[in-house]
VOGU-3710 file (C-alpha; in Angstrom, 3 decimals, decimal comma):
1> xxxxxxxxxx> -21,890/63,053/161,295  -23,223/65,869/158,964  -24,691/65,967/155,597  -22,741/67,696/152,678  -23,725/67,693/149,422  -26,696/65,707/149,720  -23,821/62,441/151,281  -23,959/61,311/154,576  -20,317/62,070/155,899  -18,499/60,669/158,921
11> xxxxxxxxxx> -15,292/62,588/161,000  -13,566/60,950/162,801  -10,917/63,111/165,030  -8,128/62,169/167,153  -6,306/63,951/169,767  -2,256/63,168/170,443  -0,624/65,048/173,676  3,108/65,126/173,003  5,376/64,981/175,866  6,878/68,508/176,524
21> xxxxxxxxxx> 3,700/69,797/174,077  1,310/72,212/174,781  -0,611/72,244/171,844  -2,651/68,937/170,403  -2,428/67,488/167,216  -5,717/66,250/165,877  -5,924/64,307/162,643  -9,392/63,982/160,736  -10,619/61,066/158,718  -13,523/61,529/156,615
31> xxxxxxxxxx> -15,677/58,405/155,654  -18,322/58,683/152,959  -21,866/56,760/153,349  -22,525/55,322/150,286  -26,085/55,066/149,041  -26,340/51,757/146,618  -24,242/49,789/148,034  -26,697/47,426/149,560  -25,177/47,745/153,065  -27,505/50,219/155,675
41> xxxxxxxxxx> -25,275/53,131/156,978  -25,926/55,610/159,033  -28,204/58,596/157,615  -29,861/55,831/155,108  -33,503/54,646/155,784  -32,502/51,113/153,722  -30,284/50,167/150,704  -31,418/47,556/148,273  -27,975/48,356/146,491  -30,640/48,395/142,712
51> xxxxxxxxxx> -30,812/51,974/140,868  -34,496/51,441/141,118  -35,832/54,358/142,248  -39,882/52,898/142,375  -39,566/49,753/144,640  -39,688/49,406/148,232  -35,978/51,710/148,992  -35,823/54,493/146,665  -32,703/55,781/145,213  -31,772/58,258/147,893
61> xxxxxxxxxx> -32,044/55,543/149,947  -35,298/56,454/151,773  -38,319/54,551/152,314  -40,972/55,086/150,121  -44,114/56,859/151,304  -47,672/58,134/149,624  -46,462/61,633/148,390  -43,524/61,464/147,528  -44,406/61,821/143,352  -42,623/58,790/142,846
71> xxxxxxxxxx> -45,161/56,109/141,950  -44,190/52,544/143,547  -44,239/49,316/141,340  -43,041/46,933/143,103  -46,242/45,728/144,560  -49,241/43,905/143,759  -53,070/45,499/143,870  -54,478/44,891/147,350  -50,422/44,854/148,865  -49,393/47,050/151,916
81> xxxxxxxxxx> -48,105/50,187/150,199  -49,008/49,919/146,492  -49,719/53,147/144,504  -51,843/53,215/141,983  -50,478/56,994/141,778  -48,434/59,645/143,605  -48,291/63,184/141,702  -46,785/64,812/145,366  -48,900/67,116/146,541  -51,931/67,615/149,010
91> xxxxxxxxxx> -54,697/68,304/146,563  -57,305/65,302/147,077  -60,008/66,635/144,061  -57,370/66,040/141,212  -56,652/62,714/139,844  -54,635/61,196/142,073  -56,005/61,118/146,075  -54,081/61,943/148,828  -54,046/58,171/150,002  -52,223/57,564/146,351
101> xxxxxxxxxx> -55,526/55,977/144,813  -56,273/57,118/141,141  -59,773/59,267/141,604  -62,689/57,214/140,468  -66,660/57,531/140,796  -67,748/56,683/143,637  -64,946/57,403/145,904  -66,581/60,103/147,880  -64,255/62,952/146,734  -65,931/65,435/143,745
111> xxxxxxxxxx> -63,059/66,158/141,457  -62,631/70,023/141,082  -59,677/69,700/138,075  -61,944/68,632/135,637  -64,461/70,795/133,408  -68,055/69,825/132,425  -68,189/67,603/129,510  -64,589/66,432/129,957  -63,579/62,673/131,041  -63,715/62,247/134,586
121> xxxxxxxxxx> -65,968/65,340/135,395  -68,292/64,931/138,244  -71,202/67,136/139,324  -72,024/65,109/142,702  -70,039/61,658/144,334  -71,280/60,513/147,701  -69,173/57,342/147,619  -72,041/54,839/147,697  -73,192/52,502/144,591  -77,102/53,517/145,053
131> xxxxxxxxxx> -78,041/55,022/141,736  -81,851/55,613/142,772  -80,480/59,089/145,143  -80,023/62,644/144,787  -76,453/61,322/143,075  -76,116/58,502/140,082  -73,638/55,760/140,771  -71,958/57,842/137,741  -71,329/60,916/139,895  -74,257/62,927/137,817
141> xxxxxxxxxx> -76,795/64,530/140,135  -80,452/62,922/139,800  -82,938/64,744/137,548  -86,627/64,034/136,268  -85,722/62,400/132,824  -82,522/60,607/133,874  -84,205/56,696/133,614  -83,741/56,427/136,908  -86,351/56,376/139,550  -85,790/58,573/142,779
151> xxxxxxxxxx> -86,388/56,231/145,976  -84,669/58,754/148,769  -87,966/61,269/148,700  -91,601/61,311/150,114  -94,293/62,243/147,628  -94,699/65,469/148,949  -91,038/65,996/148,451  -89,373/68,317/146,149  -88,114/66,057/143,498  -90,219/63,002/144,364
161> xxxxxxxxxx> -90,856/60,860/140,900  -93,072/58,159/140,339  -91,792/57,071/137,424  -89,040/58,024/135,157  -88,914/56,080/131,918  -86,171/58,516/130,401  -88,558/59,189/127,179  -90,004/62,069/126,553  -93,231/60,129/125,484  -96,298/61,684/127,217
171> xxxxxxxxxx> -97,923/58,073/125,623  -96,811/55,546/127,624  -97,245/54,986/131,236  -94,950/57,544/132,703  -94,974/60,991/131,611  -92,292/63,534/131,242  -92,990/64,988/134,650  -92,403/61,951/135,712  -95,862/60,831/137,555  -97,672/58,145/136,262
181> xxxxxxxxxx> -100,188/58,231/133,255  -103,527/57,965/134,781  -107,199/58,129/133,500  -109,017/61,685/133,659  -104,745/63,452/133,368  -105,734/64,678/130,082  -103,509/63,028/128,404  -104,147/59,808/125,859  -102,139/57,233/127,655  -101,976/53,126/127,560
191> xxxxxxxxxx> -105,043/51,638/128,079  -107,180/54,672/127,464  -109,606/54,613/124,572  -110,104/58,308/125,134  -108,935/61,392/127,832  -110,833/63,915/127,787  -109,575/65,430/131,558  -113,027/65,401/133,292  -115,623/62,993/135,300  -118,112/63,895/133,195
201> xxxxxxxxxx> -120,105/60,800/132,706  -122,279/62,872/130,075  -120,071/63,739/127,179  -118,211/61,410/124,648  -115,493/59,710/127,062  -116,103/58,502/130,200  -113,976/56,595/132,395  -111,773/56,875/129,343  -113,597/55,324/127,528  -115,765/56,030/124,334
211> xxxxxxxxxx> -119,437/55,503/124,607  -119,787/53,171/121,472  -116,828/50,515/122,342  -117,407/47,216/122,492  -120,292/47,285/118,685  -117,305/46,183/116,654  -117,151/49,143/114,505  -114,456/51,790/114,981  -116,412/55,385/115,483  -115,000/58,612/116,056
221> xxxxxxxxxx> -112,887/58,951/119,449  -112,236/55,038/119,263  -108,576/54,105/118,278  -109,637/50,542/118,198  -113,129/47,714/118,952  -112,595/44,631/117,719  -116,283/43,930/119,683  -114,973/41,183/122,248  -114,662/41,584/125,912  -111,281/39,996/125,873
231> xxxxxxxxxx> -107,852/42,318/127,079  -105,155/39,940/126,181  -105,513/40,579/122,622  -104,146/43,280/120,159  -107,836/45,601/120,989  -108,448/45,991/124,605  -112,286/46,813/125,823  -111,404/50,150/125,926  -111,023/50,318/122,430  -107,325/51,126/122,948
241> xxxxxxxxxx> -104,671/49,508/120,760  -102,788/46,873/123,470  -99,565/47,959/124,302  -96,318/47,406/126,943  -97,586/48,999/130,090  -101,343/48,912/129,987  -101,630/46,324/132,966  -103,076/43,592/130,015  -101,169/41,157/129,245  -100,996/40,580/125,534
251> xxxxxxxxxx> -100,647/37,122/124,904  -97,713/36,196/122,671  -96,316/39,666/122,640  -95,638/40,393/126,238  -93,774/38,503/128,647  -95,289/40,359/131,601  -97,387/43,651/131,619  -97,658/45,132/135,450  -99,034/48,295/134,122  -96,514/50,679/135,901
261> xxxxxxxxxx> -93,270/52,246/134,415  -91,108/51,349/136,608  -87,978/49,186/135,376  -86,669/47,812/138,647  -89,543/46,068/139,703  -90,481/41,894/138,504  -91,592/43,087/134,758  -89,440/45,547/133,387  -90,903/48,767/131,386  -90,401/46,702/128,161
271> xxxxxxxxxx> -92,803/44,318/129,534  -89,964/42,000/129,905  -89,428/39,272/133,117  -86,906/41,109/135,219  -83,685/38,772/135,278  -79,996/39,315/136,184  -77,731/40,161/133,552  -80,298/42,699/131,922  -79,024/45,444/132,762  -81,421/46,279/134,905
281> xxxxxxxxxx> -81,443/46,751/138,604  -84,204/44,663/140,293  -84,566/46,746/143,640  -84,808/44,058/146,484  -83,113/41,155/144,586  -80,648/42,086/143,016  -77,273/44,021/144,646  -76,189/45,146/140,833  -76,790/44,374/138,033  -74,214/45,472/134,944
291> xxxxxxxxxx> -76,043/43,760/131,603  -73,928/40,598/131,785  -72,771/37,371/133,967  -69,322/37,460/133,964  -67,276/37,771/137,045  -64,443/39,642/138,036  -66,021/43,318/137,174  -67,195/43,970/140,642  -71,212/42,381/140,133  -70,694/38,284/139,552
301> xxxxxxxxxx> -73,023/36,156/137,729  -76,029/36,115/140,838  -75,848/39,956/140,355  -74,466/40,115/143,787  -71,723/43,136/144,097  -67,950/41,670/144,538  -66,345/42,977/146,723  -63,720/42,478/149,910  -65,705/41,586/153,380  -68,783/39,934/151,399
311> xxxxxxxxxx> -67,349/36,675/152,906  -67,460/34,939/149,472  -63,913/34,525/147,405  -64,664/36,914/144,579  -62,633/37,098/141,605  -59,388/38,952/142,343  -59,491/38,007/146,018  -57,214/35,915/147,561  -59,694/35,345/150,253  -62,317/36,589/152,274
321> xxxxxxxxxx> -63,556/35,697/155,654  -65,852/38,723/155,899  -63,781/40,239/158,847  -61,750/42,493/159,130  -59,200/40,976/161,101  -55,645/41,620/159,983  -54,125/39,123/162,091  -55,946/35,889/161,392  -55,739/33,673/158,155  -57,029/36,553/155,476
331> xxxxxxxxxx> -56,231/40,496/155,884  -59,441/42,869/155,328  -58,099/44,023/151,921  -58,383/40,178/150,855  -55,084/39,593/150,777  -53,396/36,464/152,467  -51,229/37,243/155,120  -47,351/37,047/153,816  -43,540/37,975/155,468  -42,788/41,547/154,620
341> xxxxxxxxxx> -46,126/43,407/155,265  -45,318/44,505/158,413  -48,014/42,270/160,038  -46,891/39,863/162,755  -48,242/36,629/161,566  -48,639/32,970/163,086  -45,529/30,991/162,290  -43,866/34,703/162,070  -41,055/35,502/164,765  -40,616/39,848/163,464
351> xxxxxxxxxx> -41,674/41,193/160,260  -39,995/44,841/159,397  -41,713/45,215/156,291  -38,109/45,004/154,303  -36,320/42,946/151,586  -32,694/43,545/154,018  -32,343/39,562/154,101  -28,919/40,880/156,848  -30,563/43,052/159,618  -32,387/41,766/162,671
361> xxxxxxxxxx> -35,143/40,106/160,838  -34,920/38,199/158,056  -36,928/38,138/155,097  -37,879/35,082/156,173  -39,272/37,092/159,446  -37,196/34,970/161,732  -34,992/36,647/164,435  -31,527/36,473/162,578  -29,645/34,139/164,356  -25,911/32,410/164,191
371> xxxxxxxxxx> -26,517/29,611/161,895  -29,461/30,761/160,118  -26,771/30,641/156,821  -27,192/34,897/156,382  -23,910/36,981/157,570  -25,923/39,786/159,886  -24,266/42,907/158,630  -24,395/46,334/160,716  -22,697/45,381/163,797  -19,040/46,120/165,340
381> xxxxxxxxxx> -16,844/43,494/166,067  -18,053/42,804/169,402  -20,793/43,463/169,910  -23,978/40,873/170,499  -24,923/38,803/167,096  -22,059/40,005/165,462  -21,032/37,581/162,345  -17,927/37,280/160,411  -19,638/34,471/158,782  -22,590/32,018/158,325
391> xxxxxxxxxx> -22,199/28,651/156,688  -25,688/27,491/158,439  -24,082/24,531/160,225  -22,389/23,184/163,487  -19,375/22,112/162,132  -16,176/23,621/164,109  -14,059/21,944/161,809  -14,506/24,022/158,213  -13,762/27,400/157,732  -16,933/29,077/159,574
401> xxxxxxxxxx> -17,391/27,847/163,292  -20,546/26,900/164,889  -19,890/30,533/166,554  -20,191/32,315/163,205  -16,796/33,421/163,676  -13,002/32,413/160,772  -11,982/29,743/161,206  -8,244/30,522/162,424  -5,037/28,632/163,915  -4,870/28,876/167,483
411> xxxxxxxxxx> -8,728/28,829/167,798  -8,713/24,953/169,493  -10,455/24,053/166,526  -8,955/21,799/163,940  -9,696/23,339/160,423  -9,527/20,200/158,226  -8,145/20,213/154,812  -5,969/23,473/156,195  -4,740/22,920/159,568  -2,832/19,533/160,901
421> xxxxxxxxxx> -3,393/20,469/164,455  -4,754/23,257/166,989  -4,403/23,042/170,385  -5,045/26,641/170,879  -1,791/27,515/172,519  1,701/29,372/170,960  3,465/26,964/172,626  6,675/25,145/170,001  7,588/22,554/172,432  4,017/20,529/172,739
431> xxxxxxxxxx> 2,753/18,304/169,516  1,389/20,496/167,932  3,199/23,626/166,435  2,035/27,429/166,799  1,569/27,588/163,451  -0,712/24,688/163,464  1,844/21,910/162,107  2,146/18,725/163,653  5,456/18,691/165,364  8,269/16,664/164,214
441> xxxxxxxxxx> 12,009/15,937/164,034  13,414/18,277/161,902  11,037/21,637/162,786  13,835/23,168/164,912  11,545/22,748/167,791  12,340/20,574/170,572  9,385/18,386/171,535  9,376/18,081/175,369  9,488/14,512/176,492  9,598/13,366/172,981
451> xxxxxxxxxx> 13,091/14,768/171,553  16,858/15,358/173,243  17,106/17,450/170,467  16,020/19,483/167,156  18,399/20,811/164,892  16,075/21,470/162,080  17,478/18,713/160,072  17,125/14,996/159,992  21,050/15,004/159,499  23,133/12,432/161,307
461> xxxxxxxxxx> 26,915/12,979/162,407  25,606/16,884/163,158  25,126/16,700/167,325  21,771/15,739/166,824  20,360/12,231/164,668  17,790/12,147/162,518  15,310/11,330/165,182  16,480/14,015/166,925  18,655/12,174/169,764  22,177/13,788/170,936
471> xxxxxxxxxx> 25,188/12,585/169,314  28,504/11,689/171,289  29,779/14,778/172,948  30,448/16,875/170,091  29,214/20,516/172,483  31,675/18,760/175,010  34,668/18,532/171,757  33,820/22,012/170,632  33,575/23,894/173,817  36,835/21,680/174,871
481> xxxxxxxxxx> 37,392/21,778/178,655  37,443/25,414/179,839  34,665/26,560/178,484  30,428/25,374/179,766  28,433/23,795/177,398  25,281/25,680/177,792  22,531/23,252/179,231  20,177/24,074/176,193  21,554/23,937/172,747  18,597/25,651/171,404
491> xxxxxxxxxx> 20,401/27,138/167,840  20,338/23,951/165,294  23,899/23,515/163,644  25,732/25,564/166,583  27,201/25,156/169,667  26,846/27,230/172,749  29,382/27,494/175,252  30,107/30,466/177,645  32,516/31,647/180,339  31,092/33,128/183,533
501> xxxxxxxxxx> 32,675/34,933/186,582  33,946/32,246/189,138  35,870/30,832/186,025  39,669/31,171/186,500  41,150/34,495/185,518  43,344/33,125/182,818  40,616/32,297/180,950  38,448/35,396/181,687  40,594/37,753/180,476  41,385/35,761/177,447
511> xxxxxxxxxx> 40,878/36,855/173,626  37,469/35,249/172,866  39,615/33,191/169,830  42,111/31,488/172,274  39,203/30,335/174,952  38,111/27,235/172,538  39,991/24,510/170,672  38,142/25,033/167,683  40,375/26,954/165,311  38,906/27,492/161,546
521> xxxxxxxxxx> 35,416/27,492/163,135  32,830/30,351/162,432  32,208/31,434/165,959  30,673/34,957/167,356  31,706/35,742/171,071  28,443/38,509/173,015  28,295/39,189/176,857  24,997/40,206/179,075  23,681/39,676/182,068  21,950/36,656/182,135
531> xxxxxxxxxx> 22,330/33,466/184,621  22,338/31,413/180,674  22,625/32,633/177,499  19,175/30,994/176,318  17,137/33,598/179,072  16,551/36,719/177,714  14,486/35,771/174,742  17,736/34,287/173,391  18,954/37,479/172,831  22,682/36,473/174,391
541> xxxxxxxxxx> 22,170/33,679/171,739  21,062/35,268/168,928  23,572/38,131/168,948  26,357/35,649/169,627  26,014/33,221/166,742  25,447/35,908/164,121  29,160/35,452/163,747  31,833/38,474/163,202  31,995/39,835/166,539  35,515/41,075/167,196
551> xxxxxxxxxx> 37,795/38,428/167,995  39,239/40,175/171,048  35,941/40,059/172,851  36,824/38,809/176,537  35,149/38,548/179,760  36,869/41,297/181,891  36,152/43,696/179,238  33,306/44,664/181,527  33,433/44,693/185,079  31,030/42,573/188,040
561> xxxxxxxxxx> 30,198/38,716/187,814  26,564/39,200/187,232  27,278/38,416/183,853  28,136/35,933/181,359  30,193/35,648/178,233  28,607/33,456/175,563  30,838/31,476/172,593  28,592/30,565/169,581  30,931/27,748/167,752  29,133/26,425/164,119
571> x> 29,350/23,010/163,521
//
């Protein structure tokens, strides 16, 4: 077998030695594998016989792999083989992975074949969710400024932040430096009726704080003094205006007021109960947290992250036993186990991971078997679980046996409907005929122990009745009394007589017309060594009664007694 032309082509070559030959003749057949035809040949991976080139046998009839730039769609997300993608080659940093995923954040793999500011662009990806590293859970690298609170660094580390409020508000709790505002920094922040930058208890602001606060009357370097000792109003006794993130809590304006600017802790930086669905990650509560409570987007309704292994059935899952045990009752990818993944199952005899319903395994995954009601295709006559047919029953009498083989005459087996009788001989002289026909008077057959005769009639007056009895003596009449009646009158309407060599010599070297007084009769006269003309294969017999042999056909025309001369006389 060789491949031409992109076909799968079979020679076949045969060698004949002639007698008296020295060379050999040799005569090639050529036999084209044809893929589409839904039946596997050789040089073809499968054949779905469909001129779908994207499902699980391609057009070329090859199995479909991860990089082959065709882009299966036969299966379902979370299926053995699906493909989101497949652009061919064996660049993992473009858009399509090597593993035939579509390139997303988070997937550990920096795309290189996109430019800053473009879609998809990515300056870091370290494949985790954790937005609070040196890399955003958006694939941008951390900076000072970002909202986002660095939690991967020690304070003496390059990078280390405090705070980071995203603002570039030097007024509220965290500065743009991203340390937290503090009394005696310099700089007017929350809280702080004055800054001045020193411990100075001497000068105009101490403890941040101006001397006069507290007479009720707003002097220079106070920003408020409403003259009360009370921090839960709008004037704190600081003289500084209340605000979100002064650690006061100002009654029936804030829900919460921790005095820190960080977002992910119980009160948010708005001053705002921390709950899930804000938007807001609450570091040590919450897994996500993506601003609402729907399921189904990978963070459910309790903010916890969906996703396979978590042990809980998560929208889009199947199932999920938290394992990651292929074999058992749910795969690791969430899946439920099914026939056709190439997983052997409980309750599963083979799975080959095809849709070929005819090979070994079914797409049932049973082992294909006679009576399983699918013809197994790919096998020689002959050979073990061959199949010329499948009816899925027992039956031995329709026109598939139990044995998955035709029904056919001379099988035993009576087909009903078609056959009368099969006794699974070739014999014409039991009941039932070798063509499958009951036998009866008038078949030409004579039915041992049953008939005297059959002359393929049901004629009286002939030799033989209509039930197939001998009449009278007419052999006896026509062969008159020289010639022997053979003992078997097997020819229906003719007589069979013959002369043989201890007969007198008269009447052996007579004209084959004067040896019978049957004058007007169609005979035929035919000589052969045989003991009686019926041996041979009733050749004698045959030849004889075809009529028109020469009329001066005798018995010494050839010489010896092992012979016999037969006289076929029609009635």
């Amino acid at each position: 077998m060789v491949q031409v032309d992109g076909l799968w082509r079979v020679f076949v070559a045969s060698g004949l030695i002639l007698s008296g030959a020295c060379s050999e003749q040799v005569v090639v057949r050529e036999t084209e594998a044809s893929c589409g035809n839904s039946s596997l040949e050789t040089g073809e991976q499968c054949d779905d016989g469909n001129a779908v080139n994207s499902d699980g046998c391609s057009n070329a009839c090859e199995l479909p792999q991860c990089g082959d730039a065709v882009t299966r769609t036969d299966l379902m997300v979370g299926e053995d083989g699906f493909e989101a993608c497949d652009d061919g080659n064996d660049d993992d940093q473009d858009a399509c992975t090597n593993n035939c995923v579509v390139a997303y954040c988070g997937d550990a793999i920096l795309r290189a074949d996109v430019s800053e500011g473009s879609p998809g662009f990515e300056s870091c990806d370290d494949g985790n969710e954790v937005s609070t590293d040196a890399c955003l859970d958006n694939c941008v690298a951390a900076r000072c400024g970002d909202g986002v609170v660095r939690a991967d660094l020690n304070e003496d580390d390059l990078g280390f932040e405090a705070c980071d409020d995203g603002n570039d508000d030097d007024g509220d709790s965290c500065l743009t430096n991203c340390k937290l505002a503090v009394c005696g920094d310099g700089i007017l922040g929350p809280g702080e009726g004055c800054d001045d930058g020193n411990d100075d208890p001497t000068d105009d602001c101490h403890e941040c704080e101006p001397p006069s606060c507290g007479d009720g009357v707003v002097q220079a370097g106070e920003r408020c003094d409403d003259g009360n000792e009370v921090d839960t109003d709008a004037c704190l006794t600081t003289c500084a205006p209340a605000r979100c993130g002064d650690g006061a809590l100002w009654e029936g304006q804030e829900a919460c007021d921790d005095g820190n600017a960080v977002d992910t802790d119980a009160c948010t930086a708005g001053c705002v109960v921390a709950r899930c669905g804000d938007g807001v990650l609450y570091i040590g509560e919450e897994a996500c947290d993506d601003a609402n409570l729907e399921p189904g987007d990978g963070c459910d309704g309790d903010c916890r992250r969906e996703v396979c292994g978590n042990g809980r059935v998560d929208a889009g899952e199947a199932c999920d036993d938290g394992n990651d045990n292929e074999f058992d009752g749910c795969r690791s990818n969430c899946t439920e186990p099914r026939c056709g993944d190439q997983l052997l199952h409980e309750g599963e005899a083979c799975d080959d991971g095809n849709q070929v319903d005819t090979d070994e395994c079914t797409n049932a995954c049973q082992i294909a078997r006679c009576g399983d009601g699918i013809v197994r295709e790919g096998l020689e006559l002959g050979a073990p679980g061959y199949e010329a047919c499948d009816d899925a029953n027992e039956l031995d009498t329709d026109a598939c046996l139990s044995s998955c083989q035709e029904a056919s005459c001379g099988d035993g087996l009576l087909h009903e409907g078609v056959e009368a009788c099969d006794d699974g001989n070739q014999i014409n002289t039991d009941a039932c005929l070798e063509s499958c026909v009951a036998a009866s008077c008038g078949d030409g057959h004579v039915q041992a122990g049953q008939e005297a005769c059959d002359d393929g009639n049901v004629q009286d007056d002939d030799g033989c009745s209509g039930v197939c009895q001998t009449e009278g003596n007419q052999h006896d009449e026509l062969c008159g009394q020289h010639l022997h009646v053979a003992p078997e009158q097997v020819r229906a309407g003719w007589t069979l007589c013959y002369i043989r060599g201890d007969d007198p010599g008269w009447l052996r070297s007579a004209a084959c017309s004067a040896t019978f007084p049957s004058a007007g009769k169609t005979y035929g006269c035919w000589h052969g060594r045989s003991t009686f003309p019926h041996q041979n294969n009733n050749q004698m017999l045959e030849n004889a009664c075809r009529g028109g042999v020469q009329n001066g056909t005798r018995y010494n025309s050839w010489g010896g007694t092992g012979h016999i001369l037969t006289i076929c006389i029609q009635h």
